[in-house]
Each structure stands twice: as structure tokens, then as C-alpha cells.
N, C-alpha and C positions, 0 to 999 in steps of 0.2 A: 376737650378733644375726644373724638371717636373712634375707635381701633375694627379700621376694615379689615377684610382678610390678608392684605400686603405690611399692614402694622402687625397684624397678631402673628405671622411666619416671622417676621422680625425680631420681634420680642421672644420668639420660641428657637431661634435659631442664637440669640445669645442665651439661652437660659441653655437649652443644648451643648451651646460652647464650655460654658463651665463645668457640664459634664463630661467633656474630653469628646466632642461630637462636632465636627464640621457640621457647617449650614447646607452643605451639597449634600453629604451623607443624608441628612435630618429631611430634606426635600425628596430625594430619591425614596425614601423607607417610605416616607408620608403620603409618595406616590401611589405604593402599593398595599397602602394601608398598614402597614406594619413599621412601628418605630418599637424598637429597644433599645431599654436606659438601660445603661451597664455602670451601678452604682460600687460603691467600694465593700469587699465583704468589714462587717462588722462581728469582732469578738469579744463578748462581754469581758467587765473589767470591773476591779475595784479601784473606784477613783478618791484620790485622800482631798477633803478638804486644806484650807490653809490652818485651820485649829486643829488639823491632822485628825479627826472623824473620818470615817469610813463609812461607802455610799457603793452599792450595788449599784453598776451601768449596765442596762439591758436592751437587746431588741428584738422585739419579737417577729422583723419582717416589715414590719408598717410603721411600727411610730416607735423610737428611742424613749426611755425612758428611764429614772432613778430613784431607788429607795434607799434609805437609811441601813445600814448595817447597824444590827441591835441585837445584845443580849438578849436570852431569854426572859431577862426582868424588864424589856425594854428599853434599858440604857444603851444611849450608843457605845459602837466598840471605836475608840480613839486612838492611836499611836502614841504612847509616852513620849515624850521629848523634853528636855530642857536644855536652857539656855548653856550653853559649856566655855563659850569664849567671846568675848568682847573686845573688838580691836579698834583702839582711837585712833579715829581716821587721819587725825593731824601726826599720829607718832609713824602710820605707813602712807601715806599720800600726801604728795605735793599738794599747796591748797590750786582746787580745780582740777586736777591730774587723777586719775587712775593706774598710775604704774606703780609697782609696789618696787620698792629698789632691794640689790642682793642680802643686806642685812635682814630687812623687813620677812623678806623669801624665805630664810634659812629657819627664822623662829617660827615662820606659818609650816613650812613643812617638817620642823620637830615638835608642834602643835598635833598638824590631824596625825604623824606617825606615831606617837605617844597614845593616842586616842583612838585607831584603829581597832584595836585588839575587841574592845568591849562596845563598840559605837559602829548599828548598823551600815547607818548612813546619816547625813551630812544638811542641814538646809542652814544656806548662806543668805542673809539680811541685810540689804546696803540703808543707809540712812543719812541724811544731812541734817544742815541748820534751814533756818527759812531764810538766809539773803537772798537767794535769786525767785526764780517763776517754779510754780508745782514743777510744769511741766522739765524745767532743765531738771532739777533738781530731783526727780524722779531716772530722768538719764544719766544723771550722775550716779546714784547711789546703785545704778543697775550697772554700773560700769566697773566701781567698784567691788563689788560684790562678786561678777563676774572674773576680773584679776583673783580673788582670794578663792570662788572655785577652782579655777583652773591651776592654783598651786596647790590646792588639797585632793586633786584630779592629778597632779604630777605625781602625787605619791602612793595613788591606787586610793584614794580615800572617794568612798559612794555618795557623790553630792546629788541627791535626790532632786533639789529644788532651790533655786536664784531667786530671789526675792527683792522688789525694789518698793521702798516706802516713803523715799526723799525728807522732805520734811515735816510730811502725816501720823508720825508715831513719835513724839520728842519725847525724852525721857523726863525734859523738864523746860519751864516755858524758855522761848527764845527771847529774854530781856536782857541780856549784855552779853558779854565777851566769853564769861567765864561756861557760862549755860550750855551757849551756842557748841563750844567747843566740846560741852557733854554729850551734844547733837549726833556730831558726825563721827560715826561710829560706822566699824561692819558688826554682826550677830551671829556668833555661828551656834547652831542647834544641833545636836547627839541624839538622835532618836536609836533607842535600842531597842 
């Protein structure tokens, strides 16, 4: 295929669109030689990986870019965090379900309140067994996970980051009943 000048206004008027620019506007300007992209301002940031490492986000104008946040000796700077709470999915969720019922509720919000005081902020880890497809099972455990932020979010607790991993992190293999059920779990993490 060959892109004439009525293909190539084409193509430039959705690339436009995505910029929040009509195809009229982007014709009109085009007319008179003058197109301005009105892009979004950009403010650098520290962005945390999932190993919680730390990564300068820059941009200088032209091209976005990212470096390692590193001690002086080189090592990266990481966010402490450990594991603080593990909750067996079978003891708060229906199996398939994501609603946490009022008992379940009570012990999660005297959980993160208990743990407030010294625990910056919060990353919650949904996890299942392998019966179903990655794919459900990734929905599921982001469902999950989601239900125990938003009770640890009731109580003023700083849930940084929802995390879904389905059945890609088993704590142990998926070969029977008992296993499985060591599967489905939420993770919550205490980063101080």
C-alpha cells in the first residue's frame, strides 16, 4: 500500500486526535503552516519498581528517560518492605467471589489499624491456585486484592500499590487440594 497525501492527512489527523486535536483544527493550522502539539506538562518523579528500587524519571524536553537511583557506592537505593500479613483466601472469600464478609472486614481493619502507627504504606498482592486460565485468574486475584485495599483505605491506611499475580507466584507447587489452598492467598507488605 502507498500513502498519498489524502492517506498521510489521514493518518495525521488520528495521530492528532490522540492528542486532543480535531482533524478540522489540524487542517486549518496545516493550512497556514503552523500546527501546534499541545503535549502534557511532564514532572520529574521517582518511580519505585516492583522490588521497590528506586529510578529517577526525567525529561529533558525531547525524549523521557530513566536512571537508577544509586548510593554513592553504587548500590541501589530500595524501599525496605516486608511481608506483614497473609490472608488465606479460602478463610475471606467465597471460592470465586471477591467480597470479604463483615467478620472477615473487622479483622482486616484491626489488622492495617494495629499497623498504622510504624508502616509507611501498604502494597496489597492478590494470588490464586492454577484451576482456571492465567488470564481469569489474574482478574481474580486483582479483585481480591482490590476488596482488602479498599478495607485498609477505610481505615486511613496508605495503600501505595494493588498487585495482581493469579497463579504466577505459588508458594508451592499446584499438585492437590491441600497446596492449592496454600495458593490463594492476599500478601499484604509494610514498607517503612
Amino acid at each position: 500500500m502507498t500513502l498519498n497525501a489524502k492517506n498521510m492527512l489521514g493518518l495525521l489527523a488520528v495521530g492528532f486526535a490522540a492528542l486532543g486535536l480535531s482533524a478540522a483544527s489540524v487542517q486549518a493550522q496545516a493550512a497556514t503552516g503552523q500546527v501546534a502539539i499541545v503535549g502534557e506538562r511532564y514532572v520529574p518523579t521517582i518511580w519505585v519498581d516492583p522490588d521497590g528500587c528506586e529510578h529517577w524519571v526525567m525529561d529533558d524536553g525531547t525524549e523521557g528517560f530513566m536512571t537508577p537511583h544509586v548510593k554513592p557506592d553504587g548500590k541501589p537505593v530500595c524501599r525496605s518492605g516486608s511481608m506483614c500479613g497473609v490472608l488465606e483466601a479460602d478463610h475471606f472469600f467465597a471460592t470465586d467471589k471477591s467480597y470479604i464478609n463483615a467478620a472477615g472486614k473487622a479483622r482486616l481493619m484491626e489488622f492495617f489499624t494495629s499497623k498504622m502507627a510504624s508502616v509507611r504504606y501498604f502494597i496489597v498482592a492478590g494470588h490464586t491456585d492454577s484451576r482456571a486460565s492465567d488470564e481469569y485468574n489474574i482478574r481474580l486475584s486483582k479483585r481480591r486484592a482490590n476488596a482488602v485495599a479498599k478495607v485498609g483505605k477505610s481505615v486511613g491506611a496508605r495503600i501505595a500499590d494493588v498487585r495482581a499475580y493469579g497463579e504466577r507466584d505459588p508458594r508451592v507447587p499446584n499438585t492437590n487440594a491441600s497446596n492449592m489452598a496454600q495458593n490463594r492467598r492476599v500478601e499484604i507488605y509494610c514498607l517503612r
